[in-house]
N, C-alpha and C positions, 0 to 999 in steps of 0.2 A: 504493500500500500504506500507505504515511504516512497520508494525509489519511484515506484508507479507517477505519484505526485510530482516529485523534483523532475521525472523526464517530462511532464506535462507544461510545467512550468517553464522551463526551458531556462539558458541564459542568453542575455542580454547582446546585443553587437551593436558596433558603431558603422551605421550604414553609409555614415560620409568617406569614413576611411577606407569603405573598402572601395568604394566609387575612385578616390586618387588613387589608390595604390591598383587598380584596375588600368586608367590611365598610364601611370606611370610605368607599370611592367611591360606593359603592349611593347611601349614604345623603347624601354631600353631594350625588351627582347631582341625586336625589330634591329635594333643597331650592333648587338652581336652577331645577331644570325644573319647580317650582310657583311659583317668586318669580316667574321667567318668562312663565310661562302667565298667570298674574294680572295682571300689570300688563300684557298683550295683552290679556286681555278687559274690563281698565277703563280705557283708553285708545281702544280700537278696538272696543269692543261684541259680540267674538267672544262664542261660548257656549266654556267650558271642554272637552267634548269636542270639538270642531270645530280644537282648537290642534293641531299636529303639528310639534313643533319639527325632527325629524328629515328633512323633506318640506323639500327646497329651494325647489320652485315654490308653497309656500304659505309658505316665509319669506322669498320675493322678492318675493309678492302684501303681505306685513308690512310692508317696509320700506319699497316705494318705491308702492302704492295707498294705505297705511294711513298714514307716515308721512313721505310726499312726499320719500323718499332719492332721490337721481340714480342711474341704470341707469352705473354704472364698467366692468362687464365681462361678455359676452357667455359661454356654451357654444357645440357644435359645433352645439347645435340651434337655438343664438339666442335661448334666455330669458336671462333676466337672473341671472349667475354670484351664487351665493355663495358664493365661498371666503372662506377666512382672509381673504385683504387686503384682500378688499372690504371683509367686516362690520368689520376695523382701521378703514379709512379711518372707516367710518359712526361709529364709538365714538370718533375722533379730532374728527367734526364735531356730534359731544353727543347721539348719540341713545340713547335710556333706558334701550335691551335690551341692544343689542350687546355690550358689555363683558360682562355677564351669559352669555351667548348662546356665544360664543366662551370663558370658562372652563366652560360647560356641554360643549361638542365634547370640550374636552381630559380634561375625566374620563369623558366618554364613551368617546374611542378609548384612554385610559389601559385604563379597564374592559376592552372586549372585545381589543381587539387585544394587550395583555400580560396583564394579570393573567390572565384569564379561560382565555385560549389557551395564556398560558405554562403553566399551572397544570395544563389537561389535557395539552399536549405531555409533562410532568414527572411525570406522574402514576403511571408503572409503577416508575421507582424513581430518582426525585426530581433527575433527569439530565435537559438538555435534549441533542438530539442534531440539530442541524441537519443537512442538506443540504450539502457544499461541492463545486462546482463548480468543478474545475481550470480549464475553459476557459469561463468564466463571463460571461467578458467581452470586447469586442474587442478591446483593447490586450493580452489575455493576463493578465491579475490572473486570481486566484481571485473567485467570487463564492459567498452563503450564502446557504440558500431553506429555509422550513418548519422552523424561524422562522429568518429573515435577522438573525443574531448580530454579521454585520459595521457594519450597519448600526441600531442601537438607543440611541436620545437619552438624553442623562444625566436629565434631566427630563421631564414632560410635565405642562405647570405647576405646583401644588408638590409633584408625585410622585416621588420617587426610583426608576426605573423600574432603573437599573444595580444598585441595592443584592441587587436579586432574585436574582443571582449572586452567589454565594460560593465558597472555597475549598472543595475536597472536606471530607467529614467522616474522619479519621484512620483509622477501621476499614475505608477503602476501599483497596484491593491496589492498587498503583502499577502499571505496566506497562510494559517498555523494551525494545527488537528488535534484535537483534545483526544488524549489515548482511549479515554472509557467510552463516550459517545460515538470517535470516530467520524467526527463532521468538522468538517474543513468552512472555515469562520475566517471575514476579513479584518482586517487593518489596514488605514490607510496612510502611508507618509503622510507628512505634512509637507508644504511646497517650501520651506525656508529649510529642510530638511538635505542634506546629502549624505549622498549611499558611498559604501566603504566596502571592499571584498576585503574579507576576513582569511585564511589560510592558514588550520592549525595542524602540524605534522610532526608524527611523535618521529621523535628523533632515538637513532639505535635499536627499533623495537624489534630486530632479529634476537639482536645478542640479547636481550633481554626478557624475550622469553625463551630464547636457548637455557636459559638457568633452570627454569620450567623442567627441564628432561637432562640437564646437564650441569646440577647443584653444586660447582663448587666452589668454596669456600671465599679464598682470596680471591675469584671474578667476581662475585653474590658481596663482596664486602666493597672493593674497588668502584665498583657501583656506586652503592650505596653512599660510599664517600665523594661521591661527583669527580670523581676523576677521569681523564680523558682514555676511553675505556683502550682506543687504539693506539695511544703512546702508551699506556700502562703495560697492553698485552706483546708489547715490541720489545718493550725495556725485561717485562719476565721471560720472552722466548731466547732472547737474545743475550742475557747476564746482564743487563744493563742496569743502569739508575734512572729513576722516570725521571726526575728536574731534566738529567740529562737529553733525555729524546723528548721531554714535550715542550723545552723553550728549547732545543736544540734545531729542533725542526721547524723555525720559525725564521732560523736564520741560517742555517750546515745543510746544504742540499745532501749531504750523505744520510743523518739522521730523517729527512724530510722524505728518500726515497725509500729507506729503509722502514720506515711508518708506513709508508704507499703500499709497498709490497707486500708486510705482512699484513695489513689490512685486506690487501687481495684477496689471501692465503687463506685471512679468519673468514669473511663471507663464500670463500672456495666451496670451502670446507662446510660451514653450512648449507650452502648451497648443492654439496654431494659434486663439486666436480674435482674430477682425478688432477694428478701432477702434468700427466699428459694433457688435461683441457687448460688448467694453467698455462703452459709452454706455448698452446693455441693461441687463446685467448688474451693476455696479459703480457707476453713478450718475455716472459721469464726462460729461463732454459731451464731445462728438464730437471735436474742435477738441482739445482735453487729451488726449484719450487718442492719437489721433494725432500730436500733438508729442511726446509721452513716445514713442512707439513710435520714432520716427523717430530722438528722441536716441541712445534705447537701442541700435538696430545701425546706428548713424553711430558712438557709441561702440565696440562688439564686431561687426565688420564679419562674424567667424569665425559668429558665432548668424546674421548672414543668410545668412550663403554656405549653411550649414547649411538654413537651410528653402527654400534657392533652388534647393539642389542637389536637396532631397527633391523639393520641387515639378516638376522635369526628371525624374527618375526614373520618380514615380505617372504623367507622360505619355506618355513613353518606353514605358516597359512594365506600366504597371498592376500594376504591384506592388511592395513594399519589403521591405527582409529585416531583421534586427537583427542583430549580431553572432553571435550563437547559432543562427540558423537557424531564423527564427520568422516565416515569411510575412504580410503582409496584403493582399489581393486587392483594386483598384479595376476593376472591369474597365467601367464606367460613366463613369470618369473624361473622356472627354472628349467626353462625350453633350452637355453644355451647361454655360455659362458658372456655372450655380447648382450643378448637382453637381460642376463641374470645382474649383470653389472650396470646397463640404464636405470633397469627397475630400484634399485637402492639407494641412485644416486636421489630418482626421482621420490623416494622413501622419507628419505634424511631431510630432504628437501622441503618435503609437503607439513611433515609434523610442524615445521618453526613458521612457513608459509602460512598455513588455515589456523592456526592458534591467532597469530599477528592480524587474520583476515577478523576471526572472531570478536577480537578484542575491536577491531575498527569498528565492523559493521553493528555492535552491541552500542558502542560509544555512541556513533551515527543515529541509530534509534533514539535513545534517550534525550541526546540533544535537539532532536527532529523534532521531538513534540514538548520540548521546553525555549521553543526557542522564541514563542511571544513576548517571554521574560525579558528579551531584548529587542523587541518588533524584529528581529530578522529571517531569513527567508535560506532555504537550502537549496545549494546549487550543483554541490557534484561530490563526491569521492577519489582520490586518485590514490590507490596502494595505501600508503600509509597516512595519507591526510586526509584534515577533513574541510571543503569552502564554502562558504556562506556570503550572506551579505547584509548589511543592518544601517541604521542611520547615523551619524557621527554622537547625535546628541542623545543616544544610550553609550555611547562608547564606555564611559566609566565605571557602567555595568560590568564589562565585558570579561576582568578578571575572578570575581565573586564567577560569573555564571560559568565559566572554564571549570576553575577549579570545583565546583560540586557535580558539574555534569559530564567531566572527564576525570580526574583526579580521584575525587570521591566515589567515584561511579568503577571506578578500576577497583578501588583497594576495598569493594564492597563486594562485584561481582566476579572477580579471579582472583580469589585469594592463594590459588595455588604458585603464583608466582612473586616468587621470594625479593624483586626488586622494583621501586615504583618505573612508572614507565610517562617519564617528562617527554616536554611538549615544544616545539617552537612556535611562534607565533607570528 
């Protein structure tokens, strides 16, 4: 009924902005994609109709017939890839277009994929209204489709694609639903009134309910003391002293990179990805990412018992539960060596995932239908946050109404996790 409501409601766009920035990509497109075109037909001899910058098999015949680029990466059908990081590499080894070529895609998917789409999705009364998917995903998150709001880049090179959202305009009726009745009752801003988007996101809440299944001691206290969990857990993998690594890495790119990395390591690792996805993913070599993993639950024995015990489980019985009673099904687990090893990663993964989703979407509820207490209005969810929006002149509400409807609201309805779980704001 919540989510029902918020996708009903939709959020808010600035319809002037998307009107310039509709202008203006046209026409910077237009000016790459002829700077473009030209210097391909006076380098390579093409005829100007014959260019098709948008045709990947006639901009892999560009690079690597025209301009002897090496073949970097394959498709499913075996031509020669051009994504992004190919045509990067090629503009990294000096060749004439790519640079070009690649800010030409970005105002391109800028164009159609926001402005253009946002603009008609908004167009019956100036509201986007995605899609959200309760069970969206396999860990249990919510997911957002047509247009996907969860997921939308601050940029799309130098496009302000976020700015496209804005707070409701003031003559818009607010809307809040009393849990017992269930009838959705207005409020109205006042016109001397402005609106404010709020955005509260609990900050660390893997590691934090990792304690949940992986209690120990000195992380569960560390915590608790407000310490900065990811210099703390560098300086214990590492021998280190924490003053050492968390003012060090403020100003010694050694300590700075050496934070980065094990931090990697610690969400790897919750996350269930091997030494080998490390070395993929992260740029680490093999050898590295494997000593850090090693140090890491040589130090917190409780984080391996944890994915040792999940790993016995997904065997045992092909399935894992979370606290709340939220199943995940392997029933393939132990078909062979490759999926017996996806299945565990995706194991390890899902318990600290759907707990994290729990705790949001429990949060979400409570303050959905207390949120008259501050005339504001609910707008979306994204992973670990929660966004709203409210008038300036409750603002001073706004920390009393946090704290009992998230703070209070945690250490009443998950008592089982040993460390409060703060907030940024």
């Amino acid at each position: 009924e919540m989510l029902a409501t918020v996708q009903v409601e939709g959020v808010s766009t600035d319809q002037g902005y998307l009107d310039e920035l509709s202008d203006l990509l046209s026409q910077e497109a237009a000016e790459l994609e002829a700077k473009v075109t030209n210097r391909i037909c006076e380098d390579l001899g093409y005829a100007e109709h014959d260019v098709i910058l948008n045709n990947p098999k006639f901009i892999g015949d560009v690079f690597i017939a025209g301009y002897g680029m090496p073949k970097l990466a394959t498709t499913a059908k075996g031509q020669a890839s051009m994504n992004e990081s190919v045509i990067k590499s090629y503009a990294e080894m000096g060749n004439p277009i790519a640079t070009d070529l690649l800010s030409w895609r970005k105002l391109c998917k800028a164009q159609s994929t926001y402005v253009e789409r946002l603009g008609k999705l908004s167009s019956y009364d100036g509201n986007l209204h995605g899609t959200i998917h309760l069970n969206g995903a396999a860990t249990g998150r919510t997911s957002s489709a047509e247009p996907n709001l969860q997921n939308t880049p601050h940029y799309l090179g130098k496009v302000n694609i976020k700015k496209i959202f804005v707070p409701s305009p003031v003559h818009t009726p607010g809307w809040w639903t009393t849990k017992n009745t269930k009838l959705a009752r207005r409020y109205d801003w006042s016109k001397e009134d402005r609106l404010l988007w709020v955005d509260v996101d609990f900050s660390g809440a893997e590691v934090r309910v990792l304690t949940r299944y992986a209690p120990d001691k000195d992380l569960i206290q560390a915590l608790l003391d407000g310490l900065d969990i990811h210099s703390w857990m560098t300086a214990e993998i590492h021998g280190l002293d924490y003053e050492q690594v968390n003012v060090g890495r403020k100003t010694d790119e050694y300590y700075d990179e050496l934070r980065r990395k094990t931090k990697q390591v610690v969400f790897g690792t919750i996350y269930g990805i091997s030494s080998h996805g490390l070395q993929q993913r992260m740029g680490f070599t093999e050898e590295e990412a494997t000593e850090t993993i090693e140090k890491l639950l040589g130090r917190f024995p409780a984080i391996k018992e944890y994915t040792e015990a999940t790993k016995r489980e997904i065997a045992r019985n092909q399935k894992i539960r979370t606290p709340f009673g939220r199943y995940r099904r392997f029933p393939m687990a132990n078909v062979g060596r490759w999926m017996k090893s996806r299945n565990e990663r995706q194991g390890v993964n899902f318990l600290i995932q759907s707990y994290c989703s729990d705790i949001v979407m429990s949060c979400l509820k409570n303050m959905y239908f207390r949120l008259n207490e501050i005339r504001g209005r609910m707008l979306l969810t994204v992973h670990d946050s929660i966004c709203f929006e409210m008038p300036i002149s409750d603002y001073d509400k706004l920390p009393a109404f946090l704290e009992e409807t998230l703070t209070g609201h945690i250490a009443s309805e998950f008592t089982d996790i040993p460390v409060p779980m703060p907030y940024d704001v």
